[in-house]
N, C-alpha and C positions, 0 to 999 in steps of 0.2 A: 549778335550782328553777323550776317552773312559774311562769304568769304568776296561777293563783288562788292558790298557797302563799306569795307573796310577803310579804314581813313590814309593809310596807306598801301604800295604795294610790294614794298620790301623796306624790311629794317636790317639796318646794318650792326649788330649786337659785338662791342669791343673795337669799335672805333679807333682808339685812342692807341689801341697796340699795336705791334712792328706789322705784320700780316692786313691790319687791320687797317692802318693809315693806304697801304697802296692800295686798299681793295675801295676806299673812299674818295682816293684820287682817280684810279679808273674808272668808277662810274660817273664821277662828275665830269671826265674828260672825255668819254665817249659814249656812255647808254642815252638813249632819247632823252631830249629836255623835258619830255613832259611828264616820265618818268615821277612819282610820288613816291618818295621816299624819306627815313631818318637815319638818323646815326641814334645809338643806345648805349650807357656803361654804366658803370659807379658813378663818376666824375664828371658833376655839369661842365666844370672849368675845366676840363682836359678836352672833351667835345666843343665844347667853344672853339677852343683855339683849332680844332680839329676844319669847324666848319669854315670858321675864318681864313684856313688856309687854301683851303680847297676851292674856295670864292674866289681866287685869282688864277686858277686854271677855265673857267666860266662863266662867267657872272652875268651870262644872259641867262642861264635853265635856272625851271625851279629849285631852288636852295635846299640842300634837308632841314625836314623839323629836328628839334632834340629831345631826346627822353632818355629821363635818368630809371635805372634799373638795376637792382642787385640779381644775385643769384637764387633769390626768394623766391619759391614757386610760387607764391602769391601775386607779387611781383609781376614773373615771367607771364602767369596766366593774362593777368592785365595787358600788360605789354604785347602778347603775341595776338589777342583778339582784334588787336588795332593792324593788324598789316597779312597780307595775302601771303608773305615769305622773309622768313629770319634766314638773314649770314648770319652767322657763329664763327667767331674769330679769336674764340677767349678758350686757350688751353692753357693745361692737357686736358683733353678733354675727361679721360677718367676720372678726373678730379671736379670739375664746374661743366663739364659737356649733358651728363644726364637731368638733371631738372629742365634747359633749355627742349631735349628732346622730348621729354614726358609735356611739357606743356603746349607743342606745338602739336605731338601725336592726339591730345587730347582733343583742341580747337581746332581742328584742322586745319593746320599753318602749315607751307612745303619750308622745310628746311635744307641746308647746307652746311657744312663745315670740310678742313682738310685735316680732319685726323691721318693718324697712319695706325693707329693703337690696334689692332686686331680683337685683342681680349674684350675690350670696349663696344666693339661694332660688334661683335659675336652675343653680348650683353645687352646690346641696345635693340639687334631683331629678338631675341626670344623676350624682351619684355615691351617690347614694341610695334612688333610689326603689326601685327595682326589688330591694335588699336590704329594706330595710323591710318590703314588701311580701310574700319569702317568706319575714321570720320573725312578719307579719300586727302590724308596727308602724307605728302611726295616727300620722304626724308633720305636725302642721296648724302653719309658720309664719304669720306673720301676722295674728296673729287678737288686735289692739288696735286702736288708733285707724288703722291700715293694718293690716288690710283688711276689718273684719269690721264696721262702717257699710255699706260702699259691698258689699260680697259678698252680705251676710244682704237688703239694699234687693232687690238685682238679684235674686236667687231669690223674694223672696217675690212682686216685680212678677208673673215667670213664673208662678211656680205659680199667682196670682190669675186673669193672662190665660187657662191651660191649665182652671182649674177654672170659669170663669166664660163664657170666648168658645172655648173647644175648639179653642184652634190656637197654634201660636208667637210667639216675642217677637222685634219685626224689630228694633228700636232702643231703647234706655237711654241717658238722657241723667240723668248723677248731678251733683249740685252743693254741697260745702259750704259753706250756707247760711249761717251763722255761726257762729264758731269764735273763744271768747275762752279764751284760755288762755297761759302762759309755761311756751318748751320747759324739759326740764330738760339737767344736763349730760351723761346719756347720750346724746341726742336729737344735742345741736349736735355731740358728739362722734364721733359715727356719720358725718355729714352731712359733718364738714370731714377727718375719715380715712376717708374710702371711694376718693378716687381715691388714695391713698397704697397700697391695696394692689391696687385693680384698675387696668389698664389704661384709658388714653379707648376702643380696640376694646371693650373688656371691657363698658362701662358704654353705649356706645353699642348694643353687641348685646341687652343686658338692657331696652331701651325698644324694641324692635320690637315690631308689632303680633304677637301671637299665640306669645310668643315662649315662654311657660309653658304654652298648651295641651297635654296631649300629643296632639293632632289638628291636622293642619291647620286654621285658620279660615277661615270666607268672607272674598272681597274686600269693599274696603269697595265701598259704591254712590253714598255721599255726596261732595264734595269744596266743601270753603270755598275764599270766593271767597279772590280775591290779599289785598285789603283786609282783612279777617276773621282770616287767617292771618299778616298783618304787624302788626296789632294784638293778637291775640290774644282780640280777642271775638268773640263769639256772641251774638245775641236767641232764646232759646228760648220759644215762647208759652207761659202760665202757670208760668215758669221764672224769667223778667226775663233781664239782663243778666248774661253770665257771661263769666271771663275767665280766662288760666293757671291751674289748681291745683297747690299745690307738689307733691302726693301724688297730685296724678291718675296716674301712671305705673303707680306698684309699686299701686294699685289696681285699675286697670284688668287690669293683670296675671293680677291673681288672678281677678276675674270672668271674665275668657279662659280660665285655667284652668279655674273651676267649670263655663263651658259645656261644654269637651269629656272632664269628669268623667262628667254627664248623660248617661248613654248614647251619648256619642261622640255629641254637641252636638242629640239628637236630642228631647230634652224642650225646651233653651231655644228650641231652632229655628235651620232652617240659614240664614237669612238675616240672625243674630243679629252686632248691633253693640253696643262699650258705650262712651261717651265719657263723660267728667267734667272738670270747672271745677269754678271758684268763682263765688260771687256777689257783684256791687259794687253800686253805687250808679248808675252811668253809663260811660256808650264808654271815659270821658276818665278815670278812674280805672281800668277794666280794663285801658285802653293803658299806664298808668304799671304798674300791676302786673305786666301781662304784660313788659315792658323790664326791671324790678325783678328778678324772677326768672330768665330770659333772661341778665341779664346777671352775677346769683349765681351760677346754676349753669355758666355758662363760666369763671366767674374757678375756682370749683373745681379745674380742671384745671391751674392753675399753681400752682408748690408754694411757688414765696415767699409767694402771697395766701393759701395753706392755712397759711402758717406761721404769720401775722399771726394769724387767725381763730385760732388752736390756744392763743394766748397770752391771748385777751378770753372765749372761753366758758369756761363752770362745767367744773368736773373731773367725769367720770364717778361717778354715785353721789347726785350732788349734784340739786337742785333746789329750787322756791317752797314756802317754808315750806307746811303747809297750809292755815292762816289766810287767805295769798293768795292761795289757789285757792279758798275757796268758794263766789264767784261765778262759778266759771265754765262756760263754755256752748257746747254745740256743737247743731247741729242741721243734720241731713243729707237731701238730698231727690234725687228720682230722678221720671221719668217715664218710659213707659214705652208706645211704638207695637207694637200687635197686627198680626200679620202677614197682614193680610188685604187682597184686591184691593179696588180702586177707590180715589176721591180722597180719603177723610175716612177711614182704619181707625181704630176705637175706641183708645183708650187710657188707663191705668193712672196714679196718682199715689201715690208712698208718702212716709213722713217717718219717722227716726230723730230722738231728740230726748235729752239727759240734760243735766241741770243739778246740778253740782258739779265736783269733781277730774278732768281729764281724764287721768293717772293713775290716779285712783282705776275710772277706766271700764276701763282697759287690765287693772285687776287683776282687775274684773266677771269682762270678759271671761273672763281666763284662767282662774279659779275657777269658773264656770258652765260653760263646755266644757270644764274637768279633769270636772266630776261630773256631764254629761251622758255622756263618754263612756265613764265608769267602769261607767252604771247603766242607760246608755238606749240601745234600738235605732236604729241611726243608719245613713243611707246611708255615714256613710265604713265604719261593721262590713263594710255589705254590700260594697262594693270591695274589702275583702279587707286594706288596710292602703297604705302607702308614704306620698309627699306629696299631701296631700290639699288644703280649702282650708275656712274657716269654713259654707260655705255645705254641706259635707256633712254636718253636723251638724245641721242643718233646724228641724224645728217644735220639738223638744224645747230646743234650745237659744233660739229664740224667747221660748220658754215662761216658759225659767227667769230669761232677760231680762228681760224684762214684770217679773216678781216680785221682780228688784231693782232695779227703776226705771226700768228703760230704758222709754223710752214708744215703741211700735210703731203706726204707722198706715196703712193701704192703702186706695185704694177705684178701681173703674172710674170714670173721672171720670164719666161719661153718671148713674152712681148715687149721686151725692152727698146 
């Protein structure tokens, strides 16, 4: 069956789980009613009730169908031939994430997920893409709160620098700004089983600079001093104080990708760096944090300290009731140096911002890039398919951003 006969045009695959129920409730609250869609799992009777609930946010649009599905590539193959586009909602993905992508890359299904696993997306383009690709399937991981802030920032900086000073973007400096939110149990449980199935090589290879592009990148030009890089701060001017971010990695990652997506790094520019932090208060807190993390993510590597952690985090599935998440808030910022001679080149400042469920943003996410790429022309169409990155989705997925809250803001700082 072709990719327009298909009986739907997104399935929602994990339904039933924490990430998985807001991503059910925002399409039913807001994507078009005429929208043909299902929800997917193990569990008819968890999807029932899934669908039943959802049925009093709308009960004028089409309903989703149900379909029950394991993790069986047999399974999966059936299941994805039926729909234009799989959510994947069922992590960690290194664990139940690859069968879904291998059977989508096969049929040509565009998929989705919000992983943050690096080692995993690093494993999924080299035995994927290039399938994807000749059966013209759009597979964008990462595109929740890793990586589709810090990806959608860095493109729009460029495209503002390219359409406003006529030249490339030599440095991005991203920071999130503040960030109030409680992970859930898929989250801690990704984070404390990821060295359980990759290798320390494995997981060391996946934070190399450039390591997702598929082009070479530039070298860098910058180097922090000794001090800078034993603390772990940075003074960035109209930036403040910034210090480790836990996600700067599998972020930066993908913005490395999106440049050498760009016509082979030739839009962001070949002089193009992207670095990201966090934001603290002072030195003396980004030292502690920086040490904090530092010494988190080493203990990770021995599996008594993973055993310990495995027994205190929530179960997969699980997370903050919703009531405790209404206050919560994230707000993401980037600047962004124009690649031009002499000692002062102009530059760029943008902000990502949204205030409530940082789940509920992941599910935005996925909901708005399922039906921007269902309905809108997008640079990932024009690539032709494989692993792609949030950022080839562009203005139309901006667009539909904006209109569900996400607040967007750019300006060349000189035009304030």
């Amino acid at each position: 069956m072709s990719a327009t006969q298909r009986e739907y045009e997104l399935i929602l695959f994990g339904a039933s789980g924490y990430t998985g129920k807001y991503c059910a409730e925002h399409i039913s609250a807001n994507l078009p009613t005429d929208l043909r869609w299902a929800v997917a799992g193990r569990s008819e009777s968890k999807l029932s009730t899934v669908i039943e609930d959802i049925k009093l946010l709308n009960p004028d649009r089409i309903q989703p169908g149900l379909e029950v599905a394991s993790l069986d590539l047999e399974d999966l193959n059936i299941l994805v031939k039926k729909t234009k586009l799989v959510i994947n909602t069922v992590g960690p993905y290194h664990l139940y994430g690859t069968p879904v992508v291998e059977a989508c890359a096969k049929n040509g299904t565009h998929y989705l997920d919000v992983t943050g696993e690096t080692p995993w997306v690093l494993e999924m383009i080299r035995k994927y893409h290039d399938i994807a690709k000749d059966n013209m399937a759009i597979i964008i991981p990462q595109i929740g709160l890793e990586s589709a802030p810090s990806d959608l920032l860095a493109w729009i900086l460029v495209s503002l620098i390219r359409d406003k000073l006529s030249v490339g973007t030599k440095d991005i400096v991203g920071t999130v700004h503040e960030l109030k939110s409680v992970p859930s149990g898929g989250t801690l449980a990704t984070v404390t089983g990821l060295f359980d199935h990759y290798s320390v090589a494995q997981v060391v290879e996946s934070t190399k600079p450039w390591i997702l592009s598929p082009i070479p990148g530039p070298k860098p030009v910058k180097s922090r001093s000794l001090l800078s890089k034993l603390s772990g701060v940075v003074f960035v001017p109209d930036m403040g104080t910034l210090t480790t971010g836990i996600a700067a990695g599998p972020n930066r990652a993908i913005v490395e990708r999106s440049w050498g997506l760009f016509d082979r790094g030739n839009f962001y520019g070949q002089s193009f760096q992207y670095r990201e932090y966090m934001s603290v208060r002072n030195a003396f807190v980004g030292t502690v944090v920086h040490i904090a993390i530092t010494i988190g993510m080493t203990s990770l590597a021995f599996p008594p300290l993973r055993w310990l952690l495995k027994k205190i985090v929530t179960a997969p599935g699980g997370g903050p009731a919703q009531e405790a998440t209404k206050n919560d808030f994230l707000e993401v910022r980037a600047i962004a140096t124009a690649d031009q001679d002499g000692p002062r080149p102009q530059r760029a400042f943008a902000r990502l911002t949204w205030k409530g469920s940082i789940y509920q943003l992941s599910a935005v996410f996925l909901a708005e890039a399922a039906l921007v790429m269902l309905r809108e022309d997008t640079m990932a169409e024009k690539l032709g398919g494989g692993l792609l990155t949030p950022a080839t989705l562009g203005q139309p997925f901006v667009d539909r951003l904006r209109n569900a809250g996400v607040i967007f803001q750019a300006h060349v700082v000189d035009e304030q």
